[in-house]
ZADO-743901 format. One record per atom (N, C-alpha, C): residue in three letters; x, y, z. Coordinates in steps of 0.1 Angstrom, whole numbers, padded with zeros to 4 digits, always signed. Layout:
N
alaXYZ...
This chain:
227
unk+1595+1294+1040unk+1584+1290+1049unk+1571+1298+1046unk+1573+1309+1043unk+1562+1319+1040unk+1554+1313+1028unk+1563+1307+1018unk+1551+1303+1007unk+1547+1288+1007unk+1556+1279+1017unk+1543+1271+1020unk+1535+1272+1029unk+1532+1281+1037unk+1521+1287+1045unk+1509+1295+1032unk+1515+1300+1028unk+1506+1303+1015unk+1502+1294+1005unk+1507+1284+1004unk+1504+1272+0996unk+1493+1265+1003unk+1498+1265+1020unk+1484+1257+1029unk+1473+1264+1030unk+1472+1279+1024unk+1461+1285+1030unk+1453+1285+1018unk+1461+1287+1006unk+1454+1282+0992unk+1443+1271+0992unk+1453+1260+0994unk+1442+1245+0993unk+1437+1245+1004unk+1432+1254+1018unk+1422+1250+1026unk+1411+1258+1017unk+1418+1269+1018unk+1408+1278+1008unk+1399+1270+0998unk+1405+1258+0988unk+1405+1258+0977unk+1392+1242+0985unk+1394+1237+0994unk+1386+1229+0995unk+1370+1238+1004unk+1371+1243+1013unk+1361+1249+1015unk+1353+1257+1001unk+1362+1258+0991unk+1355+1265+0983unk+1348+1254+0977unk+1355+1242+0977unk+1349+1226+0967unk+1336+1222+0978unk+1336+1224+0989unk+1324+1222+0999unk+1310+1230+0996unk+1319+1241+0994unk+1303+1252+0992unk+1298+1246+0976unk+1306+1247+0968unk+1301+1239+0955unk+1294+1229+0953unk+1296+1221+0967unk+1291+1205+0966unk+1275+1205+0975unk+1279+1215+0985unk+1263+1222+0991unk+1254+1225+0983unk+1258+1238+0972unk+1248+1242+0965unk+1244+1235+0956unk+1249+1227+0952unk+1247+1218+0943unk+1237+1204+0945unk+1239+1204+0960unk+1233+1191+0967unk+1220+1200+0966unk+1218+1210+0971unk+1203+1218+0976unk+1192+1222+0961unk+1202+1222+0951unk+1195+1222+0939unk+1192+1206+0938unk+1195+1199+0937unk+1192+1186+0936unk+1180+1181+0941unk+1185+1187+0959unk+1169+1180+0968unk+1162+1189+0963unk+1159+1200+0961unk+1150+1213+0957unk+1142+1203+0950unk+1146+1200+0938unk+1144+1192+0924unk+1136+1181+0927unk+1141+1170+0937unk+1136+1163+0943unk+1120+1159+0949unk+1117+1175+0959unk+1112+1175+0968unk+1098+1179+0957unk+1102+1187+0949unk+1087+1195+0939unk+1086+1183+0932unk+1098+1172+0921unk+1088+1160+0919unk+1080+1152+0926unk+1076+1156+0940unk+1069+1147+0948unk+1054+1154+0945unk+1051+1161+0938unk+1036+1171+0937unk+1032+1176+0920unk+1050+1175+0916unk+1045+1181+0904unk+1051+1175+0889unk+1042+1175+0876unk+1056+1168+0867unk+1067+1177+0864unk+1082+1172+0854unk+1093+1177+0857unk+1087+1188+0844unk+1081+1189+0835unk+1076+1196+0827unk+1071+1212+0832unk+1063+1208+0847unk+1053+1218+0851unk+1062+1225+0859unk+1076+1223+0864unk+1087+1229+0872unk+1098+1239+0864unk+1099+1251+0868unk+1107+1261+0859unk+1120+1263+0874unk+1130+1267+0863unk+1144+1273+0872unk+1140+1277+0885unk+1131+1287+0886unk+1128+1297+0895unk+1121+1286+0908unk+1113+1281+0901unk+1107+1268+0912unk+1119+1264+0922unk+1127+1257+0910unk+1143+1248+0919unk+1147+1261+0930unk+1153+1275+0923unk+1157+1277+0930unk+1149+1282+0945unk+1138+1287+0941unk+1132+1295+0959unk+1124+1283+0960unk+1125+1272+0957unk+1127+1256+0970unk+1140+1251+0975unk+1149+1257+0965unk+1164+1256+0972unk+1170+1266+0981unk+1161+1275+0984unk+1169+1286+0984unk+1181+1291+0981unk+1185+1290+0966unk+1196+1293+0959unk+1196+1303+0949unk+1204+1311+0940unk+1197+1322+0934unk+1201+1315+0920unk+1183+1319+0910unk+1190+1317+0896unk+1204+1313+0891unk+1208+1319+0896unk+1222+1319+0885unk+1232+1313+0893unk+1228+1308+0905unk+1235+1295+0908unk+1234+1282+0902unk+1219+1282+0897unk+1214+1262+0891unk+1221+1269+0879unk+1224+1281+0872unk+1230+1281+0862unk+1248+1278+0864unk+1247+1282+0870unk+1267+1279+0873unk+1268+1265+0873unk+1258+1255+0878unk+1258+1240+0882unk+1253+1232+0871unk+1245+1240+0863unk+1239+1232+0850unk+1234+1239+0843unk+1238+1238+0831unk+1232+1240+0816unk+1218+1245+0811unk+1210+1237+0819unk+1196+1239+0814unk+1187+1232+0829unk+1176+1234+0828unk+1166+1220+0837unk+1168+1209+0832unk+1165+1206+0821unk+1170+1189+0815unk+1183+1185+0820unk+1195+1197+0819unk+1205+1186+0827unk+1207+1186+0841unk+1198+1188+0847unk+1191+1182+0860unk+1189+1169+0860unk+1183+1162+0853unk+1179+1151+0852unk+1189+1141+0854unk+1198+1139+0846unk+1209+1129+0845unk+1218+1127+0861unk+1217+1141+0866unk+1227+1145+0882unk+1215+1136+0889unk+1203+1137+0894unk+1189+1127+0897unk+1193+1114+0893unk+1197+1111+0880unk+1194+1098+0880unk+1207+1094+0890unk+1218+1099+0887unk+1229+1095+0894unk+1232+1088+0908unk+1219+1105+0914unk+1221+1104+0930unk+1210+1090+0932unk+1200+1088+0925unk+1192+1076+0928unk+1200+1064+0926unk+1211+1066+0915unk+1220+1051+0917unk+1228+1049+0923unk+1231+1061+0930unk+1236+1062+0943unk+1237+1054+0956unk+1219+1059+0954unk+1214+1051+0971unk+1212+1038+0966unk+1207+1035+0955unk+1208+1020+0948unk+1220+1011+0954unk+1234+1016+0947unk+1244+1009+0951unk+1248+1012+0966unk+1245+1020+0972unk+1246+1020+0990unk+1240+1008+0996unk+1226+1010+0989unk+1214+0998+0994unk+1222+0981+0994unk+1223+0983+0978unk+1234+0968+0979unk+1246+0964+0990unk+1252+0976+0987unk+1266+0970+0993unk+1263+0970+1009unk+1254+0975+1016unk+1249+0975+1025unk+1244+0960+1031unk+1232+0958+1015unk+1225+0939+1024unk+1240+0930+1021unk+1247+0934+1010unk+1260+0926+1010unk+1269+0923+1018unk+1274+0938+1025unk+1282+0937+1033unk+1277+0933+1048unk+1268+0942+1048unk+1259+0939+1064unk+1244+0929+1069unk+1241+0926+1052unk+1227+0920+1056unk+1215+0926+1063unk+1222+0940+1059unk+1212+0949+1060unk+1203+0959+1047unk+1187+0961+1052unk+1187+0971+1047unk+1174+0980+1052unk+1183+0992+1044unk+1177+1009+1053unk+1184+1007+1066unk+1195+0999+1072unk+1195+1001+1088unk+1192+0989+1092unk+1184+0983+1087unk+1177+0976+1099unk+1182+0959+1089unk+1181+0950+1099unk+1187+0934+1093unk+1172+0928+1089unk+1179+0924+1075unk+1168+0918+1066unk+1168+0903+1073unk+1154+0899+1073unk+1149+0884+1081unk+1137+0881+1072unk+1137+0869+1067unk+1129+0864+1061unk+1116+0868+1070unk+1103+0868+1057unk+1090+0875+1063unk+1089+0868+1078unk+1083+0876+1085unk+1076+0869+1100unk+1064+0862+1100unk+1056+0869+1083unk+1038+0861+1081unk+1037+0847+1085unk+1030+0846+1092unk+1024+0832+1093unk+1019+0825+1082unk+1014+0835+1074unk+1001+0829+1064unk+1008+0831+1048unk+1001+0829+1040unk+1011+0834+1021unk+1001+0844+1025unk+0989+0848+1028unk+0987+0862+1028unk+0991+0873+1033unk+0997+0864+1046unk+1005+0877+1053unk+1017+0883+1045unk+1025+0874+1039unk+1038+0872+1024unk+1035+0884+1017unk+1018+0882+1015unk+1015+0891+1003unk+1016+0905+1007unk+1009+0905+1016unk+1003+0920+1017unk+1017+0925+1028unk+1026+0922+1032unk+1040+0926+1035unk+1045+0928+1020unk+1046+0923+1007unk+1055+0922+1000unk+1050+0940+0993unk+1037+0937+0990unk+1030+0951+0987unk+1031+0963+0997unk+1030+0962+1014unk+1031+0970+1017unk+1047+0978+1018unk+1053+0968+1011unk+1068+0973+1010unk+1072+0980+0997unk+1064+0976+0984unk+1064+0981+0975unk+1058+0993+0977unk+1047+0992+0986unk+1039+1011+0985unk+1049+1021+0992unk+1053+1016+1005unk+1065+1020+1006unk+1079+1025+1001unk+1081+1019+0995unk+1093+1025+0986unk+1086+1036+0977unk+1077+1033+0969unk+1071+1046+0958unk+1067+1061+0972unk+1066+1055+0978unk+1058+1066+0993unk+1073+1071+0994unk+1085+1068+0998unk+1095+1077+1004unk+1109+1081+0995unk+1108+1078+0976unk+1113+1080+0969unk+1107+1085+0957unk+1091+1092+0962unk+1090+1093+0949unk+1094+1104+0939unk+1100+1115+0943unk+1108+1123+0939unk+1121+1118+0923unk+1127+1110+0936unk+1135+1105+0925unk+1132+1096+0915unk+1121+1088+0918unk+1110+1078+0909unk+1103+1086+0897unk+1103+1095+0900unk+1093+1104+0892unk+1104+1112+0883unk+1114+1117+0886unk+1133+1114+0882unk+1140+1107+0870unk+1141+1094+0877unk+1142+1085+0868unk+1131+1077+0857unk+1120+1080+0860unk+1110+1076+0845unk+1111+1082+0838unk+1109+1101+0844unk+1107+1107+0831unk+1127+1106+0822unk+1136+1108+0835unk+1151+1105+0828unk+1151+1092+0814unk+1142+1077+0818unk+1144+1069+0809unk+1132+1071+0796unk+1123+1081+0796unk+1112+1084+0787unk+1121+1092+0782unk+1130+1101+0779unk+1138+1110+0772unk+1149+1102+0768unk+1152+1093+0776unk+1169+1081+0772unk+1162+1066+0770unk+1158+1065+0758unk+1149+1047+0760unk+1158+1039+0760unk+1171+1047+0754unk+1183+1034+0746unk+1195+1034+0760unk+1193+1037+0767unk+1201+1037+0784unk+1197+1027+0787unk+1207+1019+0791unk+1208+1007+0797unk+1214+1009+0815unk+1203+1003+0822unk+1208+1004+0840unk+1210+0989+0844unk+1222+0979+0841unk+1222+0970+0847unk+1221+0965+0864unk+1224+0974+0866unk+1222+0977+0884unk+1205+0972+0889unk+1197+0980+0886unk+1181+0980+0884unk+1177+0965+0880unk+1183+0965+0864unk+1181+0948+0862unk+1184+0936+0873unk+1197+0942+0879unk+1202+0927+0888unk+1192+0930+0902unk+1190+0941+0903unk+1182+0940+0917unk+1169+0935+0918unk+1165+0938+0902unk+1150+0930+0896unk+1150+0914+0900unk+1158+0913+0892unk+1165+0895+0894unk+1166+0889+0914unk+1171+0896+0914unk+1174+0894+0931unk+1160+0893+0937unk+1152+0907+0936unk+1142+0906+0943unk+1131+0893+0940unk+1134+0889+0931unk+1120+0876+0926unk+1128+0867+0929unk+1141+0867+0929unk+1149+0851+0938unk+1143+0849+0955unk+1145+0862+0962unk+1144+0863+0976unk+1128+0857+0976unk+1118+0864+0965unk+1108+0862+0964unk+1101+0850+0964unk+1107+0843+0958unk+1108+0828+0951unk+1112+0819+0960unk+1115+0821+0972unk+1118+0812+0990unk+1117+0816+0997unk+1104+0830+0992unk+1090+0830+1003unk+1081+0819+0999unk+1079+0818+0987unk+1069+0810+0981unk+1071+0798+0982unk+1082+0792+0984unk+1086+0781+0987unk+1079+0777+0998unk+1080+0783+1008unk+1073+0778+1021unk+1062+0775+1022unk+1052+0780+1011unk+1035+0773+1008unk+1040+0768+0994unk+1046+0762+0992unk+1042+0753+0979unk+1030+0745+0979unk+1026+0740+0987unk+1017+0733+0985unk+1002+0743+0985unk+1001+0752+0990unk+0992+0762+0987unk+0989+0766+0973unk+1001+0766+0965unk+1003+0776+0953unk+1001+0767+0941unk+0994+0772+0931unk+0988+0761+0922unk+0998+0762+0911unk+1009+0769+0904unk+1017+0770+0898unk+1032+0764+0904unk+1032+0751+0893unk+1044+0746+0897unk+1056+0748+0897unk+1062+0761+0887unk+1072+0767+0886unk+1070+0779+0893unk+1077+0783+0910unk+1076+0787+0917unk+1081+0805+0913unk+1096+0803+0904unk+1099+0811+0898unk+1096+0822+0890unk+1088+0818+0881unk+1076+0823+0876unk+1069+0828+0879unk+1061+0823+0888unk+1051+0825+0899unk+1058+0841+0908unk+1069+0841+0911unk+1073+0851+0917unk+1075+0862+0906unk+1084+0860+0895unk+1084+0869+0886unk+1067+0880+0880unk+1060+0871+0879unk+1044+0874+0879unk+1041+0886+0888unk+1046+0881+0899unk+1037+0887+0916unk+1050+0899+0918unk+1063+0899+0909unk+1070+0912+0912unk+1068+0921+0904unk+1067+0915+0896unk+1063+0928+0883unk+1048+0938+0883unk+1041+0927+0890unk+1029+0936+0897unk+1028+0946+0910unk+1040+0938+0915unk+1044+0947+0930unk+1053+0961+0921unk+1058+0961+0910unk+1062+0972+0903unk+1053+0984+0902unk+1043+0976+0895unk+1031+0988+0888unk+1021+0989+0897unk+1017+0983+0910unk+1008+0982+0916unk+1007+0999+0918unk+1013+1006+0922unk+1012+1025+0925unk+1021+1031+0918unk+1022+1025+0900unk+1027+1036+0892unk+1017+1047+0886unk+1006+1046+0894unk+0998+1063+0891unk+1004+1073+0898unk+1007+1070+0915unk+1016+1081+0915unk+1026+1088+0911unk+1035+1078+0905unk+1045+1082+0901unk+1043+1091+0887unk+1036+1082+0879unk+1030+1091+0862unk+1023+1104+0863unk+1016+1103+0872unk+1005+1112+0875unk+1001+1116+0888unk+1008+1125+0894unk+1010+1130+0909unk+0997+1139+0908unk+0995+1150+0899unk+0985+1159+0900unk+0969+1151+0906unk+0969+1141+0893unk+0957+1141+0888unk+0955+1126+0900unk+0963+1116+0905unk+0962+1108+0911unk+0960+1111+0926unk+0963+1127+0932unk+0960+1131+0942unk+0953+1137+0941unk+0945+1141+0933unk+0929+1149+0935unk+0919+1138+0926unk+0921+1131+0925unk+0914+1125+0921unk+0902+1113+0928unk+0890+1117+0927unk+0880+1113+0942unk+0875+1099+0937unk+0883+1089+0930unk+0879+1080+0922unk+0885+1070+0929unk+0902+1076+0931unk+0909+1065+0933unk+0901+1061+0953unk+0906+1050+0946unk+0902+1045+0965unk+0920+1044+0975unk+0913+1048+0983unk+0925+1048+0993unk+0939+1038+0992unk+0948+1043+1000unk+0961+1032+0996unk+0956+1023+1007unk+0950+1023+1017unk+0951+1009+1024unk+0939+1001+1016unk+0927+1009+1012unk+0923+0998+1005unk+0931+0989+0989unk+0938+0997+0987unk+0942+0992+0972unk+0952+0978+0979unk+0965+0984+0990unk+0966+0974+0992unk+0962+0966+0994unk+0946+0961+1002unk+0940+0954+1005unk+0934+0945+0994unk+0929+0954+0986unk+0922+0947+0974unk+0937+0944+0964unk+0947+0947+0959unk+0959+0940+0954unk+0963+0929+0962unk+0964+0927+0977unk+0965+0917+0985unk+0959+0901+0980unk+0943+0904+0979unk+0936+0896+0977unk+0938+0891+0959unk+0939+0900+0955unk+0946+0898+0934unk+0953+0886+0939unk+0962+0894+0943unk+0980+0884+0944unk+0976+0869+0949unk+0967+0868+0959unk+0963+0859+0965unk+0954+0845+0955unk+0952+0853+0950unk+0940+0844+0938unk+0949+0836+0927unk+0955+0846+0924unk+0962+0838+0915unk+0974+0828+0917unk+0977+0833+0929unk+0989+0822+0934unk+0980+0813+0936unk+0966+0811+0943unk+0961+0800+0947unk+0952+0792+0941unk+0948+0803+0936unk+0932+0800+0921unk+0919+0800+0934unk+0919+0805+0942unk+0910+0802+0952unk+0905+0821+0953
């Protein structure tokens, strides 16, 4: 009896000890996270991660190798919430929480500037890990993320019966297209922040995000319509 009481106190032991492992490890992570939202992954040293994790040196060492293998754990946790995201609108027809409903716009403008203010959105509350996974695919060119691809595909399908509903507005017959065009723009529309945090936040040039959206609004608008 005595040594399987000693056996149970082992593996409680043995998982509490797998808990604190999975803590510290999480806090280096967001640490990592939280400073790509200000700074590039270049301009960030050990010591940064740790006293934003409040973790000591020679913990991010016990957890990883170097700061570069940081990167790959990031891209992970981003494919993470990726495949959460999915199996989430799959299973629940939800996402973030809340039930996806085709747009409420009255107008293809209203389409528009919802479709963008959801793209500024996402770069606004992931750009940590955005800023993550670029520089992770600038160091890995030959990595392939099928996941990313299919969601690419998806979003210009969903896209593609918004557009539907002003066909007759839209001067491009292949509607498809037409959406492919207007996603790939909704990609890059605020990839300065992501490339360039420093110089894209002090910089007295750029004009505001509501105007950008506003004036990308009207882009999108033109060309869907030629008007």
């Amino acid at each position: 009896m005595w040594y399987a009481a000693r056996c149970g106190r082992s593996r409680a032991m043995a998982k509490v000890q797998q808990k604190r492992v999975a803590r510290t490890r999480e806090k280096i992570l967001a640490a990592l996270e939280q400073l790509l939202e200000s700074k590039e992954f270049e301009a960030i040293s050990i010591a940064d991660i740790a006293r934003q994790g409040g973790v000591a040196v020679g913990s991010i060492y016990s957890h990883f190798e170097d700061k570069e293998a940081l990167l790959p754990a990031l891209f992970d946790r981003y494919m993470e919430r990726i495949e959460a995201r999915v199996a989430e609108f799959v299973e629940y027809g939800m996402i973030d929480g809340e039930k996806y409903e085709p747009s409420e716009a009255h107008d293809l403008r209203g389409i528009i500037e919802q479709s963008i203010r959801g793209a500024h959105r996402q770069v606004t509350d992931s750009l940590g890990l955005r800023r993550a996974l670029l520089t992770y695919r600038r160091l890995n060119p030959d990595v392939e993320v099928p996941l990313v691809s299919k969601l690419g595909r998806d979003a210009i399908e969903l896209l593609a019966a918004e557009l539907d509903r002003y066909r007759e507005e839209i001067v491009h017959t292949d509607l498809h297209e037409a959406a492919r065009m207007v996603s790939y723009f909704l990609n890059i529309a605020f990839l300065d922040r992501i490339v360039l945090p420093a110089a894209a936040a002090k910089d007295e040039l750029r004009p505001s995000d509501e105007m950008l959206i506003e004036t990308y609004t009207g882009m999108v608008l033109h060309y869907l319509t030629g008007q």
